[in-house]
Residue frames as a rotation matrix with the C-alpha (Angstrom) as fourth column:
UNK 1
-0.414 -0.794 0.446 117.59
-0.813 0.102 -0.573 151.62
0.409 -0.600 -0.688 58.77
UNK 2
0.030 0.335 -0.942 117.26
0.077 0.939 0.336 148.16
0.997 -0.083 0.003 59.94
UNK 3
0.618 0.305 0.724 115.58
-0.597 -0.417 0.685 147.91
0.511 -0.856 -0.076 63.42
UNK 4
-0.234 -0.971 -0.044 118.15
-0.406 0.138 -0.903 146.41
0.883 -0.193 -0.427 65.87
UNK 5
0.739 0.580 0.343 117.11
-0.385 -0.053 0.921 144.74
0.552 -0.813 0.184 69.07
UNK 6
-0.409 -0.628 0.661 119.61
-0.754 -0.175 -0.633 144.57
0.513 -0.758 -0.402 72.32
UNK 7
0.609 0.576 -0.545 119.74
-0.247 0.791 0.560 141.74
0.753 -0.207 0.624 73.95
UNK 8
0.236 -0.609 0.757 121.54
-0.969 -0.089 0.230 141.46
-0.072 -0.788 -0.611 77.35
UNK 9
0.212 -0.093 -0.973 123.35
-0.286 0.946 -0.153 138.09
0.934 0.311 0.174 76.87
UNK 10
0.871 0.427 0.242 123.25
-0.442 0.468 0.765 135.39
0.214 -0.774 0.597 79.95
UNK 11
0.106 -0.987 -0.122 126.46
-0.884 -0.038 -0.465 134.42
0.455 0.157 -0.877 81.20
UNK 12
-0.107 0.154 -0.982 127.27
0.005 0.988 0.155 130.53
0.994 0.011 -0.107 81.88
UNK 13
-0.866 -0.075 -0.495 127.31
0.491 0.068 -0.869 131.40
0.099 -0.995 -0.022 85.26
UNK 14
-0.433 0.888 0.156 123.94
-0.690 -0.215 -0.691 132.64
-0.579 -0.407 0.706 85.58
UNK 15
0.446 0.555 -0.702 122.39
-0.633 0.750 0.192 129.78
0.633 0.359 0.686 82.98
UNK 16
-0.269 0.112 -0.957 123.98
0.602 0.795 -0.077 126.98
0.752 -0.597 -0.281 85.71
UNK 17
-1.000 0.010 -0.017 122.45
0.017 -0.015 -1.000 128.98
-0.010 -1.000 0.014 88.67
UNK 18
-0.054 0.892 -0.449 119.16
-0.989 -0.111 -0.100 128.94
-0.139 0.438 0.888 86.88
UNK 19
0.028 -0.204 -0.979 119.98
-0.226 0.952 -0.205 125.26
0.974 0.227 -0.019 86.08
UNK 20
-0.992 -0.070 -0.110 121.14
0.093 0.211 -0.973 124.50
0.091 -0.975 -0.202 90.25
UNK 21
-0.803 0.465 0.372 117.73
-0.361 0.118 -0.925 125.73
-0.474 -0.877 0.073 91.23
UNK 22
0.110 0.591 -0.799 115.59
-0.743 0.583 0.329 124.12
0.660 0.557 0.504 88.22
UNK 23
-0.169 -0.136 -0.976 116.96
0.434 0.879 -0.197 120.77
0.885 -0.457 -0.089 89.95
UNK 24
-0.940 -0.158 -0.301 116.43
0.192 0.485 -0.853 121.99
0.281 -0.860 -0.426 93.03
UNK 25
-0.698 0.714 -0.048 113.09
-0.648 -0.659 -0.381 122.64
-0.303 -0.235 0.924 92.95
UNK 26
0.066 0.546 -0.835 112.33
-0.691 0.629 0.356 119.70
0.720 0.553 0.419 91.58
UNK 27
-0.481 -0.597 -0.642 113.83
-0.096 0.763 -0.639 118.39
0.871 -0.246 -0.424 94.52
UNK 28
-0.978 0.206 -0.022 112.05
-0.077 -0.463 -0.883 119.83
-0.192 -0.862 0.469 96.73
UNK 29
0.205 0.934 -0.294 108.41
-0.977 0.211 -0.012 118.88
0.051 0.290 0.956 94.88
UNK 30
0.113 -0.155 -0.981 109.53
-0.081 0.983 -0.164 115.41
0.990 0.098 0.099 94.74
UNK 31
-0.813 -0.074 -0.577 110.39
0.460 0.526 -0.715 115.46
0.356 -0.847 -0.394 98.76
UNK 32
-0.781 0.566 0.266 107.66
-0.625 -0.713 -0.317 117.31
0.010 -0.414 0.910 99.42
UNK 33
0.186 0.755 -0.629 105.45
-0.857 0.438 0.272 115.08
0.481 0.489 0.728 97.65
UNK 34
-0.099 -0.351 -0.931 107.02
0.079 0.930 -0.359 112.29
0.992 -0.109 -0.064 99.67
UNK 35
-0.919 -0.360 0.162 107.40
-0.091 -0.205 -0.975 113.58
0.384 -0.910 0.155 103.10
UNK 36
-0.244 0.932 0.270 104.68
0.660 -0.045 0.750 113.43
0.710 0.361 -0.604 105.48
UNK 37
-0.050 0.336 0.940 102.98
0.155 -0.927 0.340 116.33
0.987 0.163 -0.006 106.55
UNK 38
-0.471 -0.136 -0.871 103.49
0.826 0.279 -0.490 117.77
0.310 -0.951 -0.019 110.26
UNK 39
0.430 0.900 0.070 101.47
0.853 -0.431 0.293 119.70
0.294 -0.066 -0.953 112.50
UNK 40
-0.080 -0.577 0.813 102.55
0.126 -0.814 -0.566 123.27
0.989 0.057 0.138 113.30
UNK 41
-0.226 -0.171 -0.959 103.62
0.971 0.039 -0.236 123.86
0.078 -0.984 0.157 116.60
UNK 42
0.599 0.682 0.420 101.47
0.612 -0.728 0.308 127.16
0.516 0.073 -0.854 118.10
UNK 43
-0.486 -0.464 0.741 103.67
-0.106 -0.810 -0.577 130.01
0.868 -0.358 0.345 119.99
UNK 44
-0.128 0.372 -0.920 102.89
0.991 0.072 -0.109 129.63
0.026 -0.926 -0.378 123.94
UNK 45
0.340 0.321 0.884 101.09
0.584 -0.809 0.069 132.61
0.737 0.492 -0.462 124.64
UNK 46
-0.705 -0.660 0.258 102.62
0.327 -0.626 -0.708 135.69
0.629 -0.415 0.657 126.39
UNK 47
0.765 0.497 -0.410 101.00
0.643 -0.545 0.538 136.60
0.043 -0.675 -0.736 129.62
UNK 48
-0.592 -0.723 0.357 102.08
0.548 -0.686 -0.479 140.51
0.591 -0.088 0.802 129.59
UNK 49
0.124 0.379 -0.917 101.48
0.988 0.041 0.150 142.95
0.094 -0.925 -0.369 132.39
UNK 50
-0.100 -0.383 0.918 101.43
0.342 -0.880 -0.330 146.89
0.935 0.281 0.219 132.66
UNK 51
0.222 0.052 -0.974 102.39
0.857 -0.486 0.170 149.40
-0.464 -0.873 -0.152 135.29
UNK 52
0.610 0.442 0.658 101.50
0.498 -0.859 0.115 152.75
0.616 0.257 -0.744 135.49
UNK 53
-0.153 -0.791 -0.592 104.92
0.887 0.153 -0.435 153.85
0.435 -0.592 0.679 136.59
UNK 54
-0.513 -0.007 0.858 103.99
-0.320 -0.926 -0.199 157.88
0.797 -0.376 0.473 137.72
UNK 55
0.463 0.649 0.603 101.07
-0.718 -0.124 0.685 156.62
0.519 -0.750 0.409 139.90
UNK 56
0.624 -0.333 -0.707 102.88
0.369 0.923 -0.109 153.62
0.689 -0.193 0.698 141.08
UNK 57
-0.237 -0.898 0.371 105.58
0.640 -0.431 -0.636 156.41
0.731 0.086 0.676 142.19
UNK 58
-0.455 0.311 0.834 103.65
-0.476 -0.877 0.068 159.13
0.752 -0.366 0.547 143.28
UNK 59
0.459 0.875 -0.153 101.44
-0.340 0.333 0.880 155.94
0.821 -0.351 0.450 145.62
UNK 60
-0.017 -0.615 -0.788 104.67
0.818 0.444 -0.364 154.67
0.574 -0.651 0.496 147.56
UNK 61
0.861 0.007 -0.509 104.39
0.509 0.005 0.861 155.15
0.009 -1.000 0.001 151.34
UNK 62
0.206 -0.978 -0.038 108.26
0.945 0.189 0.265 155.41
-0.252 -0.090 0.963 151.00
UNK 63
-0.078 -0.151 0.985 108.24
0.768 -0.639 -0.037 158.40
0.635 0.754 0.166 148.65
UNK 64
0.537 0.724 0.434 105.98
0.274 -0.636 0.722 160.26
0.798 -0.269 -0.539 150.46
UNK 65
0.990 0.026 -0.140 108.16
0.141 -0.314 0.939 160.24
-0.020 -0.949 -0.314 153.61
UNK 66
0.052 -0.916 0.398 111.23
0.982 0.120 0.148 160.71
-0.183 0.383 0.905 151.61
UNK 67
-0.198 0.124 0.972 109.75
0.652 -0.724 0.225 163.64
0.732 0.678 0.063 150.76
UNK 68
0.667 0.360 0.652 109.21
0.149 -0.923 0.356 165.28
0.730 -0.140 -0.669 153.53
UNK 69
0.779 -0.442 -0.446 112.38
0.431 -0.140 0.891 165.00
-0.456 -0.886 0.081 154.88
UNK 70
-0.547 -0.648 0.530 113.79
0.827 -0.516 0.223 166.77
0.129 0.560 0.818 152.11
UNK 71
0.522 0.565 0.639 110.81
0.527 -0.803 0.279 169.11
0.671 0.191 -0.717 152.43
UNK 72
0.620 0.087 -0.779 112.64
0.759 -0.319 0.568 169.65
-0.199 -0.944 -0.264 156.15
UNK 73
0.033 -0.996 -0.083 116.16
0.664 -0.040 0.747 170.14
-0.747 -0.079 0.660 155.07
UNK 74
-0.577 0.093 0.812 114.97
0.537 -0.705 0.463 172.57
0.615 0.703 0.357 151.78
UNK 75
0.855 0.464 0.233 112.86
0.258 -0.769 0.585 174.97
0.450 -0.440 -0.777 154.98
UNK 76
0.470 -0.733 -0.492 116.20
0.486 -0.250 0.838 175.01
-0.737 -0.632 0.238 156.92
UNK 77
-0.628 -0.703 0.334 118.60
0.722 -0.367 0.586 176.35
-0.290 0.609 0.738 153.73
UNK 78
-0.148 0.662 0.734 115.49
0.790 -0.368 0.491 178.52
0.595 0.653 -0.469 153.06
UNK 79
0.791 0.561 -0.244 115.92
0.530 -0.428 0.732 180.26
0.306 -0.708 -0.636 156.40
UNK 80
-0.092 -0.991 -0.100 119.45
0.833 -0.132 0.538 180.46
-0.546 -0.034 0.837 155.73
UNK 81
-0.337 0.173 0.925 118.22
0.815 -0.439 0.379 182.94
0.471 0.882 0.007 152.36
UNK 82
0.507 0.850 0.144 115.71
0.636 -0.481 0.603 184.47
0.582 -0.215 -0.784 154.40
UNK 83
0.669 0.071 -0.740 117.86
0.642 -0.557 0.527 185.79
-0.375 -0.827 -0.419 156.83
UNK 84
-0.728 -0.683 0.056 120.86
0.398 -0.356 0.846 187.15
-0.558 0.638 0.531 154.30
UNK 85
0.068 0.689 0.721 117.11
0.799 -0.470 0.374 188.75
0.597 0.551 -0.583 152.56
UNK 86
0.925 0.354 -0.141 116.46
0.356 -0.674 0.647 190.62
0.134 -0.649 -0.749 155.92
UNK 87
0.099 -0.809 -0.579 120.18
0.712 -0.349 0.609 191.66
-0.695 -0.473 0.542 155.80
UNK 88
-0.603 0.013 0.797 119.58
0.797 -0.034 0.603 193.14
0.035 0.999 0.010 152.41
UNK 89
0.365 0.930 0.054 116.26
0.685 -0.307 0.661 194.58
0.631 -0.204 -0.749 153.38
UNK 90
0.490 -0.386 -0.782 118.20
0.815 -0.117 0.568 195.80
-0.310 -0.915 0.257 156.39
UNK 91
-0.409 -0.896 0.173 120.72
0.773 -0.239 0.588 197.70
-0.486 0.375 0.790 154.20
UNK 92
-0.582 0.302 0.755 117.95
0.712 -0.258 0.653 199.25
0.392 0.918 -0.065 152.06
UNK 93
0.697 0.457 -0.553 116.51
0.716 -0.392 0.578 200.80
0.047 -0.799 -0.600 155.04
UNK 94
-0.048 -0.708 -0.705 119.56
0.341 -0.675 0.655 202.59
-0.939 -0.209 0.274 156.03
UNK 95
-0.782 -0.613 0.113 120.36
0.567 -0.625 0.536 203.98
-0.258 0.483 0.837 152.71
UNK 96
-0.199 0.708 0.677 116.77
0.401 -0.572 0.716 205.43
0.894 0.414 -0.170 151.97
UNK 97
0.403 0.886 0.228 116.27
0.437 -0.405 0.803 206.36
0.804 -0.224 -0.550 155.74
UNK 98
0.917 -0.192 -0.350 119.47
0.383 0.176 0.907 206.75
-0.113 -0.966 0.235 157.82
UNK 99
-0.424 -0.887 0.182 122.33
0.672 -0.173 0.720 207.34
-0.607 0.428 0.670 156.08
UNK 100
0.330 0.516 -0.790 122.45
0.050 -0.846 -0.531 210.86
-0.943 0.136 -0.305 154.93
UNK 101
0.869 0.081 0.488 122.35
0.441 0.320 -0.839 211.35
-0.224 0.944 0.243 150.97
UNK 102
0.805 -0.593 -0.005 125.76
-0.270 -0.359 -0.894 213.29
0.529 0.721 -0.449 150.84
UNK 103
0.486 -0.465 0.740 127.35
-0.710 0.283 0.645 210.98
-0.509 -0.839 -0.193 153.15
UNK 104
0.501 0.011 -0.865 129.19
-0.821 0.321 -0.472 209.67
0.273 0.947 0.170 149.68
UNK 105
-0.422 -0.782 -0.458 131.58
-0.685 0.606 -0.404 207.57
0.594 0.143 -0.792 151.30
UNK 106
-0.707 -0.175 0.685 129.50
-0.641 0.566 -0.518 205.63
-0.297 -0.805 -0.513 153.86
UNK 107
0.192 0.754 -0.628 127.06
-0.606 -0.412 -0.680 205.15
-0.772 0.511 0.378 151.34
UNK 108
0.195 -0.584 -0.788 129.33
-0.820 0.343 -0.458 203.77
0.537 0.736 -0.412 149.00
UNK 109
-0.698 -0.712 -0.076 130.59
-0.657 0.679 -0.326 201.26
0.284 -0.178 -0.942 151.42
UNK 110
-0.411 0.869 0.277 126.69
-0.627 -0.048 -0.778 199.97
-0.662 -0.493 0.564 152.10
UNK 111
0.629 0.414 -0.658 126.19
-0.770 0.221 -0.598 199.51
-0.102 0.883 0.458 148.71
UNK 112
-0.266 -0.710 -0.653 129.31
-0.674 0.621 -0.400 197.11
0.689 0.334 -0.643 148.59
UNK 113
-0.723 0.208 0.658 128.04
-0.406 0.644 -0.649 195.32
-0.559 -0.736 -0.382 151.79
UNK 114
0.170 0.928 0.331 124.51
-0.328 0.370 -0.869 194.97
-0.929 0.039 0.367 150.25
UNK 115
0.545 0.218 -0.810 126.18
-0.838 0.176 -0.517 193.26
0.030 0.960 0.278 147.13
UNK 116
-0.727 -0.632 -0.268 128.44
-0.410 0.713 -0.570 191.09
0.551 -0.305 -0.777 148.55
UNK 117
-0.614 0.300 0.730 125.61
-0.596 0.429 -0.678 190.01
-0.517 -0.852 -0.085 150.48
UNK 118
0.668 0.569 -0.479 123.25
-0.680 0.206 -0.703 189.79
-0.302 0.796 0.525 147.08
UNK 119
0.140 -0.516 -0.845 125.99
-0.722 0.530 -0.444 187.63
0.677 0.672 -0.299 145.42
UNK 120
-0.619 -0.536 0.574 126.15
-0.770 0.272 -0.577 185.47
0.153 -0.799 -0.582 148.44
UNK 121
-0.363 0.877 0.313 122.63
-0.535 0.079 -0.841 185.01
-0.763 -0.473 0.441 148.33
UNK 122
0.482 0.553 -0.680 122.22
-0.851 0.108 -0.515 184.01
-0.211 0.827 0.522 144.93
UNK 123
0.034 -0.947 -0.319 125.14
-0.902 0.108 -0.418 181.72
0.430 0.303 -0.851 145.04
UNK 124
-0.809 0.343 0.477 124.22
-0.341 0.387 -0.857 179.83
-0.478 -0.856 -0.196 148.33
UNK 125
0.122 0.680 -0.723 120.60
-0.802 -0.362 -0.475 180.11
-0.585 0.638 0.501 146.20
UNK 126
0.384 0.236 -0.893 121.62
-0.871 0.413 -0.265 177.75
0.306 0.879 0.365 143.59
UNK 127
-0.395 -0.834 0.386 123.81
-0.762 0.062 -0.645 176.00
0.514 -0.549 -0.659 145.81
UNK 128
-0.629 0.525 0.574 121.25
-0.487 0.310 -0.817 174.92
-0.606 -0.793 0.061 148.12
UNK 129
0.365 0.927 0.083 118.93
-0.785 0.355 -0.507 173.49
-0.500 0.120 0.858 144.87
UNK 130
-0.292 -0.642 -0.709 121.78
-0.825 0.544 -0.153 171.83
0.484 0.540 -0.689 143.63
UNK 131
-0.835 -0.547 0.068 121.54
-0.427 0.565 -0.706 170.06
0.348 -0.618 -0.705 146.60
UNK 132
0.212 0.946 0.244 117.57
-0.599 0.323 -0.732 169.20
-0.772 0.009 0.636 146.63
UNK 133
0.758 0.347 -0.552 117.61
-0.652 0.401 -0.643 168.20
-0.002 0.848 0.530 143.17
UNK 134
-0.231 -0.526 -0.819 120.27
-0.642 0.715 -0.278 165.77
0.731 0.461 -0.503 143.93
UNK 135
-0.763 0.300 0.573 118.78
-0.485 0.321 -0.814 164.59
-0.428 -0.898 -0.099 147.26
UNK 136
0.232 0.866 -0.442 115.58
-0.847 -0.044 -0.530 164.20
-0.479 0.498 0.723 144.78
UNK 137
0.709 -0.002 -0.706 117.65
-0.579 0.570 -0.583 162.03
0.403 0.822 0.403 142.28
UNK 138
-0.796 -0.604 0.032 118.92
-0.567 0.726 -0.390 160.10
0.212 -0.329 -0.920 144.66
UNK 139
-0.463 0.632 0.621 115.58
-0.396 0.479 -0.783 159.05
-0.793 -0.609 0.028 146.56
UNK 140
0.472 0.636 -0.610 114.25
-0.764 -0.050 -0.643 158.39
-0.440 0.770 0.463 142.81
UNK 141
-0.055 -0.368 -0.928 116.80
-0.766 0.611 -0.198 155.95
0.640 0.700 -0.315 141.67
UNK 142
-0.684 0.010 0.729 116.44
-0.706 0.241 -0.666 154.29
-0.182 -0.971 -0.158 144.96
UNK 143
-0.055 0.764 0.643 113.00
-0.419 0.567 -0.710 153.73
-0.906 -0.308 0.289 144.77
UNK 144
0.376 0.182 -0.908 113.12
-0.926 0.041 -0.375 152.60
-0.031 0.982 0.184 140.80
UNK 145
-0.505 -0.863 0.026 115.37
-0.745 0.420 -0.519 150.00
0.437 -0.281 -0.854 142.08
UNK 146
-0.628 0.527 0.573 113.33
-0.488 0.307 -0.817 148.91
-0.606 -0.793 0.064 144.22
UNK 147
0.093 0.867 -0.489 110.12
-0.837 -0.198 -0.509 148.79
-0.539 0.457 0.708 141.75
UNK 148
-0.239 -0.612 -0.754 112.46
-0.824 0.538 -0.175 146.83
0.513 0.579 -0.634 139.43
UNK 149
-0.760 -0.596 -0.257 113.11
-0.476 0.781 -0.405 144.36
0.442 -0.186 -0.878 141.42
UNK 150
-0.625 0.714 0.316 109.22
-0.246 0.205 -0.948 144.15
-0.741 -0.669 0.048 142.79
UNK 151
0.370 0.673 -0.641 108.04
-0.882 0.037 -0.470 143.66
-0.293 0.739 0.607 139.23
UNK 152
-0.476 -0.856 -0.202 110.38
-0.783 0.517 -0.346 140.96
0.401 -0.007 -0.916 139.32
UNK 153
-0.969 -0.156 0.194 109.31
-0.244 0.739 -0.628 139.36
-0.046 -0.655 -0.754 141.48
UNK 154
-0.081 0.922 -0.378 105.67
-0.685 -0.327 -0.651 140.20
-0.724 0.206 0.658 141.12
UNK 155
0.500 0.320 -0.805 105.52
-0.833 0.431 -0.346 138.35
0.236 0.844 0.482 137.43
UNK 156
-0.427 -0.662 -0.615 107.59
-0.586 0.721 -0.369 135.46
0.688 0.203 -0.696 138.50
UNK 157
-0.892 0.359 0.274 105.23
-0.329 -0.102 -0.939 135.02
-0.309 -0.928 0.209 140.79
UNK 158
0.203 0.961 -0.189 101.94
-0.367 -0.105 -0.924 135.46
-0.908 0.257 0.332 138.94
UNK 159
-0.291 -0.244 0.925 103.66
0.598 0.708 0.375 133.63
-0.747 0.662 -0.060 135.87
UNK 160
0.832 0.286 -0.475 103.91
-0.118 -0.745 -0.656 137.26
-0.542 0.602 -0.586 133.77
UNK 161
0.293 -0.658 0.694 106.44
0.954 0.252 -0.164 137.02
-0.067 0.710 0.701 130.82
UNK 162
-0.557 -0.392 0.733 106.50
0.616 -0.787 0.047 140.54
0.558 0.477 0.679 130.00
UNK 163
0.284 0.531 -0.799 105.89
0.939 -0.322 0.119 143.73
-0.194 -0.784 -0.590 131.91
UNK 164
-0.267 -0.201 0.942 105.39
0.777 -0.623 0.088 146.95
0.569 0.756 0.323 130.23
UNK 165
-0.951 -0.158 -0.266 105.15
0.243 -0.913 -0.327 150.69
-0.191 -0.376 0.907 130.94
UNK 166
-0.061 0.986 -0.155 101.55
0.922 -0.004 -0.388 151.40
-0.384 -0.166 -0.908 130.93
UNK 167
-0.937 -0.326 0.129 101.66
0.346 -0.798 0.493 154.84
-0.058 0.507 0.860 128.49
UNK 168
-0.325 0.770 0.548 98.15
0.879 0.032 0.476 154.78
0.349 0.637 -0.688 127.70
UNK 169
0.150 0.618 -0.772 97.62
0.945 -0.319 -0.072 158.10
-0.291 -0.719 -0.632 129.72
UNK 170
-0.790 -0.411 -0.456 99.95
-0.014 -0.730 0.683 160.08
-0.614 0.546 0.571 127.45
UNK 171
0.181 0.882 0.435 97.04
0.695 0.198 -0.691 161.23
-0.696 0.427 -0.577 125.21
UNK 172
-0.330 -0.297 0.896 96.92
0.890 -0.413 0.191 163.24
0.314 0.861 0.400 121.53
UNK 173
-0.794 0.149 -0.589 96.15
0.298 -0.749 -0.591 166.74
-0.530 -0.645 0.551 122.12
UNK 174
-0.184 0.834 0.520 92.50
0.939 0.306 -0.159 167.66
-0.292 0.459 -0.839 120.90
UNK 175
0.599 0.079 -0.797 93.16
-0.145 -0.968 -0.205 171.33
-0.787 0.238 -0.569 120.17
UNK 176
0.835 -0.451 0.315 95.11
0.303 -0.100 -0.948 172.20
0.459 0.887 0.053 116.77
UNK 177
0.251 -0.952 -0.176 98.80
-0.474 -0.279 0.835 172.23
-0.844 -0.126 -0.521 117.36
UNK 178
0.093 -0.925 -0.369 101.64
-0.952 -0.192 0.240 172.06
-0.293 0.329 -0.898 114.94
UNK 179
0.837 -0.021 -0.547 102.67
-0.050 0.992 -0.114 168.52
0.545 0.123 0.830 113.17
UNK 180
0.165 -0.986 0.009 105.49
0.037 -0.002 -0.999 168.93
0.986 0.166 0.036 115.01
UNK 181
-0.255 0.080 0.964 104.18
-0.926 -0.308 -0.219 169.20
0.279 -0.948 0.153 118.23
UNK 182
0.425 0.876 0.228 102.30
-0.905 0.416 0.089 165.96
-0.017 -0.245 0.969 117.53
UNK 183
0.687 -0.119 -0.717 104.61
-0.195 0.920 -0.339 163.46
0.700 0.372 0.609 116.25
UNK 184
-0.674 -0.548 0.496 106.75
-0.659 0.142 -0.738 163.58
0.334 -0.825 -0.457 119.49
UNK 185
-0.167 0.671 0.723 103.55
-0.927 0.142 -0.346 162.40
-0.335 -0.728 0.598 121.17
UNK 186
0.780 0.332 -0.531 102.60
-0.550 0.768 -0.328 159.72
0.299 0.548 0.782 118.49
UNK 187
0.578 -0.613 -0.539 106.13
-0.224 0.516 -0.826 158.49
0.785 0.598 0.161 118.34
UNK 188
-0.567 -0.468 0.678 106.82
-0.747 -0.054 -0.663 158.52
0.347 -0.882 -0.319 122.10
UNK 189
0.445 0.769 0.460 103.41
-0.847 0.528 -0.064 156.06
-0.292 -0.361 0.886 122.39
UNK 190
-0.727 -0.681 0.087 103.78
-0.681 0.732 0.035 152.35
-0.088 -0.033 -0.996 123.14
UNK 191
-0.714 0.696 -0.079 100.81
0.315 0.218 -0.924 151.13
-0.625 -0.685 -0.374 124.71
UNK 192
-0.936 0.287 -0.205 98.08
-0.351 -0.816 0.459 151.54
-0.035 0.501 0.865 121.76
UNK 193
0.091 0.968 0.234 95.31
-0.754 -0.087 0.651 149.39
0.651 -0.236 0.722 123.11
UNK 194
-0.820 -0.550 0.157 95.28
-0.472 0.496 -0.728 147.17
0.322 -0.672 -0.667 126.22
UNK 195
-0.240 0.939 -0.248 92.31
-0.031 0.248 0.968 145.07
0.970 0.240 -0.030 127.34
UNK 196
0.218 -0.111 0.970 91.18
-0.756 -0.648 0.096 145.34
0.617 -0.754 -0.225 130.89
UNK 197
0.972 -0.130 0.194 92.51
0.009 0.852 0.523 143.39
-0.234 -0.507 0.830 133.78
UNK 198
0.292 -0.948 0.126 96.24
0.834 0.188 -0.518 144.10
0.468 0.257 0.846 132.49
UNK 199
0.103 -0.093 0.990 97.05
-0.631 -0.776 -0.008 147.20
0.769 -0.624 -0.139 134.52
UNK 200
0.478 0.093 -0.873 98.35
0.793 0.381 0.475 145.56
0.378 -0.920 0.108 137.88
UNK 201
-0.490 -0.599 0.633 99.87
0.053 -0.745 -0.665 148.98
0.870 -0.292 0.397 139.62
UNK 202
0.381 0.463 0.801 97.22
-0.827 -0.216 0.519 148.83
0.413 -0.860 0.300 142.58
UNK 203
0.881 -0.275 -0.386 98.54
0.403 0.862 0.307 145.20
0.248 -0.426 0.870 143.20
UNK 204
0.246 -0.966 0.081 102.04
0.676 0.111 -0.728 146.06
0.695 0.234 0.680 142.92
UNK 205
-0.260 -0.215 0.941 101.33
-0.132 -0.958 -0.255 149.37
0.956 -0.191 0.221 145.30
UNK 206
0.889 0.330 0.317 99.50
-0.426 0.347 0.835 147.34
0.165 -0.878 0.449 148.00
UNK 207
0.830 -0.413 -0.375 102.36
0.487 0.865 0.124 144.73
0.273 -0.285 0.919 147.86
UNK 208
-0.229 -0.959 0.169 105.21
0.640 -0.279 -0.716 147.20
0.734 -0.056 0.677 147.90
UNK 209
-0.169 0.095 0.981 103.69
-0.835 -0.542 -0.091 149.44
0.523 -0.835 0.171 150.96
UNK 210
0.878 0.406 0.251 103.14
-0.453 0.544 0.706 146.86
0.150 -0.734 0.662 152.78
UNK 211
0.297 -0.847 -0.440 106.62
0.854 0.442 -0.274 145.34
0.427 -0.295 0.855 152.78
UNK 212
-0.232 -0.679 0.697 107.90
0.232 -0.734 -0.638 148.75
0.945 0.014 0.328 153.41
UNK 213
0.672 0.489 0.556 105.21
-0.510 -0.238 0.826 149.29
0.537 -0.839 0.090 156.55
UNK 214
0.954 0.149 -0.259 106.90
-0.037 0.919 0.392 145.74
0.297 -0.364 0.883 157.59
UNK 215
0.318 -0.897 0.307 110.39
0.423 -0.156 -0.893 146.77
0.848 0.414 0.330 156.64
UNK 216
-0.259 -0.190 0.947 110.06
-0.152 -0.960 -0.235 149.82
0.954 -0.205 0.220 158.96
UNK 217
0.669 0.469 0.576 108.59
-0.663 0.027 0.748 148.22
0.335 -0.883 0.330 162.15
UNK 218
0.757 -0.421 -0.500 111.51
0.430 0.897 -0.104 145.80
0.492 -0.136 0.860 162.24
């Protein structure tokens, strides 16, 4: 049997686009060869800045006394609980020490009091942290706002281009866990080496209590 060789055959349209860039490659060695050579222009370098946004948070003046006027208003609704406990408490007394045990019907109506009071309690209960945890995420977007707009200013100032989240604190865990435990962590990192002197969060915390000190005496 005679051996056969396949050839894929070139279609005029691909021998003139093979032909187009023959010539144009020649064109392009021929202006090369002619032109004359310019200097590359370097990228201006990026002056970038990081903030350690938890401590930055956790350092504001502001916070701090934000917090404890939620701390007030979450002891008051807590004394509200407490006292609908001692009604509870109250109830549990009487049936183990006052109310007699074949007294079926007053007994019976106790026990409905001292659930209707339990479902009150639990109710009121969530109620009342609804209402922290949105006090909370209010006084948080507030101050983020704020921050924003002090990092703003801050680098436009100090002639920062770019101002990053400072991650480097999120660290790998050094015990054996799971690959799955790990590549969240990996893949959540930004921040994988920073040189020192970039970290400005104590500046930024002096500058932003102090307006606020200033803010507050007006």
């Amino acid at each position: 049997m005679n051996a056969t060789t396949t050839r894929m055959s070139r279609s005029p349209l691909a021998a003139a686009a093979v032909l187009g860039v023959s010539i144009l490659a020649a064109g392009a060695i021929n202006s090369f060869a002619t032109a004359t050579p310019s200097a590359a222009v370097a990228p201006a370098p990026t002056a970038i800045a990081l903030i350690d946004l938890p401590k930055l948070i956790n350092g504001l003046t502001e916070l701090a006394e934000k917090n404890a006027e939620v701390g007030v208003r979450r002891d008051q609704l807590q004394k509200q609980l407490d006292e609908l406990d001692k009604q509870i408490k109250q109830i549990d007394t009487e049936l183990n020490d006052v109310i007699p045990k074949n007294a079926t019907k007053q007994r019976t109506e106790k026990l409905a009091q001292k659930f209707e009071i339990e479902s009150l309690q639990e109710a009121r209960a969530k109620a009342y942290q609804r209402l922290i945890d949105l006090e909370n995420g209010d006084i948080i977007r507030d101050l983020y706002g704020k921050i924003q707009a002090s990092i703003e200013a801050f680098a436009k100032k100090e002639g920062f281009d770019l101002v990053l989240l400072d991650d480097r604190a999120i660290q790998i865990p050094t015990n054996r866990v799971s690959i799955r435990e790990i590549n969240p962590i990996i893949e959540s990192k930004r921040i994988l080496f920073a040189k020192d002197g970039m970290d400005v969060t104590d500046r930024l915390l002096t500058i932003m209590n102090n307006e606020y000190k200033a803010n507050m005496k007006r």
